[in-house]
Every structure is written in structure tokens, then in C-alpha cells.
C-alpha positions in Angstrom: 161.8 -78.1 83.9 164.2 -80.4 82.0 163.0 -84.0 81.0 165.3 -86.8 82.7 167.4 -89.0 80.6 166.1 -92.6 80.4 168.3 -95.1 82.8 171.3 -96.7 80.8 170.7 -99.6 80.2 174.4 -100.9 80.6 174.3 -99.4 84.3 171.5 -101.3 85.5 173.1 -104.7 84.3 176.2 -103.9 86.8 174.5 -103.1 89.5 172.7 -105.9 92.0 169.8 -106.2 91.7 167.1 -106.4 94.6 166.2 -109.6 96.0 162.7 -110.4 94.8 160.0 -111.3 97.6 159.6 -115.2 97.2 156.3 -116.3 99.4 156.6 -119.9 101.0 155.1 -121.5 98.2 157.7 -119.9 95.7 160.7 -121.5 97.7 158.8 -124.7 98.4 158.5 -124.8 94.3 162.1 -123.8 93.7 163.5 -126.5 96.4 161.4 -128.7 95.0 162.7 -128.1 91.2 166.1 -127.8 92.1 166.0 -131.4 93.4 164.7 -132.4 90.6 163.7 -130.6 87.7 162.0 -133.1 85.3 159.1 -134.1 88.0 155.7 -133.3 86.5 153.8 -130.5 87.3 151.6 -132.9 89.1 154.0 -133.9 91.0 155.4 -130.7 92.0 151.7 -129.4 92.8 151.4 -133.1 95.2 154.9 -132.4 97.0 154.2 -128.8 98.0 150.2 -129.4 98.5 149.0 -127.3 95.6 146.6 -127.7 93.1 147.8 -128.5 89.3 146.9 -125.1 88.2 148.4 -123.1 90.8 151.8 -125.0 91.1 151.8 -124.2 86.7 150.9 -120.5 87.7 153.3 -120.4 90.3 156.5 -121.6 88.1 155.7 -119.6 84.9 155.2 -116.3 87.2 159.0 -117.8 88.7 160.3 -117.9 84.6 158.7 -114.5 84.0 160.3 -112.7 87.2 163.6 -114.5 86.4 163.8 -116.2 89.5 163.9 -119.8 87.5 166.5 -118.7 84.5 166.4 -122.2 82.6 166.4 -125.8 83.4 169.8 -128.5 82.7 170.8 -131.6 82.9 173.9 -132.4 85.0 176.3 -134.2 83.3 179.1 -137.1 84.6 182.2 -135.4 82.7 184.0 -139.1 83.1 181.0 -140.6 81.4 181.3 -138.4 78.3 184.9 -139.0 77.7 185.9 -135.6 79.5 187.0 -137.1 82.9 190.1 -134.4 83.7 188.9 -131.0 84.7 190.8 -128.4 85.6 190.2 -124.6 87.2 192.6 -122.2 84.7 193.0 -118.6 86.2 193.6 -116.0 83.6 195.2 -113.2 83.8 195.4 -110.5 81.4 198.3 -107.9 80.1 196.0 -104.9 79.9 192.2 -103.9 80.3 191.4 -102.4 77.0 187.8 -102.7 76.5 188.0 -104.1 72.9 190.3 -106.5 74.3 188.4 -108.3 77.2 185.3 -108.3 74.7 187.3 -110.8 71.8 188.4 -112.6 74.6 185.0 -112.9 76.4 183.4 -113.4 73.2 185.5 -116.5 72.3 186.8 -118.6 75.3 183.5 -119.3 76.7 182.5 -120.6 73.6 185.1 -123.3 73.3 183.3 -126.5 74.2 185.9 -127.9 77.0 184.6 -124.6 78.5 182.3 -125.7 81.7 181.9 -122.5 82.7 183.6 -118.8 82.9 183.8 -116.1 85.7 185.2 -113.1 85.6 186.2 -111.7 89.1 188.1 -109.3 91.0 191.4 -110.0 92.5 194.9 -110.8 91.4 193.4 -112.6 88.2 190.7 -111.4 85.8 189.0 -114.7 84.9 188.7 -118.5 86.1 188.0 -121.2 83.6 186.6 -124.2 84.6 187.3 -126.7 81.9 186.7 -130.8 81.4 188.7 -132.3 79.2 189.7 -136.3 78.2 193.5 -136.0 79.1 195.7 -133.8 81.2 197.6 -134.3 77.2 194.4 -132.2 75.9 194.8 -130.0 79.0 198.0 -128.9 78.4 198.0 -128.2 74.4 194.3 -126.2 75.1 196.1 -124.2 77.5 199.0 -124.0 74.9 196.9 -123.0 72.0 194.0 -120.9 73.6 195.5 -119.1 76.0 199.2 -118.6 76.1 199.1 -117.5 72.4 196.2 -115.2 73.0 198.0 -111.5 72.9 196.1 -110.1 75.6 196.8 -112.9 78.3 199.6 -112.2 80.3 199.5 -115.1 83.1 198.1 -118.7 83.6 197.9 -121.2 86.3 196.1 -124.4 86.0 195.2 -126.2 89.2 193.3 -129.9 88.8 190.3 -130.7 90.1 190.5 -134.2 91.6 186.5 -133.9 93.0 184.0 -131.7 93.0 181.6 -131.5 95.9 178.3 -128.9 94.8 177.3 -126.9 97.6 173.8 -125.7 98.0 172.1 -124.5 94.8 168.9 -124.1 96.1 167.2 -120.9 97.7 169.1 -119.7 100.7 167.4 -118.4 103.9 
């Protein structure tokens, strides 16, 4: 009988993954971070009635299944000197592999870069950028993305507020 071949790894990072089990006292601890992440562990272990040690055992074991994948601050882009943000859909010429690597490799790198997603549609990527001037906004898109090769199409759209929606653990 033939030995299997190991999983890819590269096919198991494409694919969903399934929803971890998360007890009431795992989404009690997550609600509870995601409010606010720099309470002490005492605290945490006081809001959700929990002792110390099980509220620290309880949050590692979250960091370990990757249910909690790091911790942030939440910056005021206006308070930092970067109060223009803009959305930037991107749309490339082709869908050569090398390609959509260079480009993936560099533009979320570029600090006005907020954050990068990659989605299906009639573009290939949204860009959600903060910048100090729609000046800065316009020679970024200028000389990052219209002179890239590989992008065929942008459109900017401004973001006059941002309104978060729910970030915590859904039912």
C-alpha cells in the first residue's frame, strides 16, 4: 500500500479554516479584551469572575490556538499628522504570479499603508491609506501606483469618517 503525501502546506493556508469551539469564558475574555486590551490580568479575571490564574491560562491557551493574533493600539490618524484617508482600489493588467508577489511584497509596506486586502471582484486589491494632504494623496497614487507596470486601473474614493463595526466575537 502506497504512503500518502504530506498535506501542502500552501493549500491549507487557502482554505477556511474551522471555527474553533470558544466556551463562555473564552468569549467573556475576548469581549472583555477587545474593549480594552491594556486592563490587567486582574482586572480581566474580576470583570468575568475568574480567578488570576485561570483568566492568565485562559488568554495564553487563546494566543496559542490563535484565536487572540496580537494586541494594538488604535491610533487618531488626524492626531499624527495623517488626517486624509483615502480607500484606493487597484486593479491589475495581468495575474502573473511573479507579478502580484513584487507588488504584494512592496505596497503594504509603504507606511501611508493602513491596511491591504486583496479580494475578488472587478478589482484585485483595496488600499486603505492615511495620509497629511489630499496633495500627498495624489503624488502617492502618482508615484506608487500608476507607474507600477503591472497596475492597470485606480480609483481613489475619500474617506470623510470612519464608523468601526463590531470587532469582537460574533454569536
Amino acid at each position: 500500500m502506497a504512503e500518502e503525501a504530506p498535506p501542502d502546506p500552501a493549500a491549507t493556508t487557502t482554505r477556511p479554516r474551522d471555527p474553533l469551539v470558544l466556551d463562555q469564558t473564552d468569549q467573556l475574555i475576548l469581549r472583555e479584551l477587545v474593549a480594552d486590551a491594556r486592563m490587567t490580568n486582574a482586572q480581566l479575571a474580576e470583570r468575568i469572575g475568574v480567578a488570576p490564574s485561570t483568566a492568565l491560562l485562559r488568554t495564553r491557551q487563546l494566543v496559542e490556538r490563535g484565536v487572540i493574533s496580537g494586541y494594538h493600539a488604535q491610533l487618531d490618524f488626524g492626531a499624527v499628522g495623517r488626517a486624509v484617508q483615502a480607500m484606493v482600489s487597484v486593479q491589475l493588467k495581468g495575474h502573473n504570479r511573479e507579478e502580484i508577489d513584487r507588488f504584494t511584497a512592496r505596497v503594504p509596506n509603504l507606511p501611508e499603508v493602513v491596511s491591504t486586502f486583496h479580494v475578488a471582484g472587478s478589482v484585485d486589491y483595496l488600499l486603505h491609506l492615511a495620509v497629511p494632504s489630499t496633495d500627498v494623496l495624489r503624488d502617492w497614487v502618482l508615484d506608487h501606483l500608476t507607474t507600477d507596470p503591472v497596475v492597470g486601473h485606480t480609483e481613489t474614493t475619500l474617506v470623510f469618517n470612519h464608523l468601526p463595526g463590531n470587532t469582537g466575537v460574533l454569536p
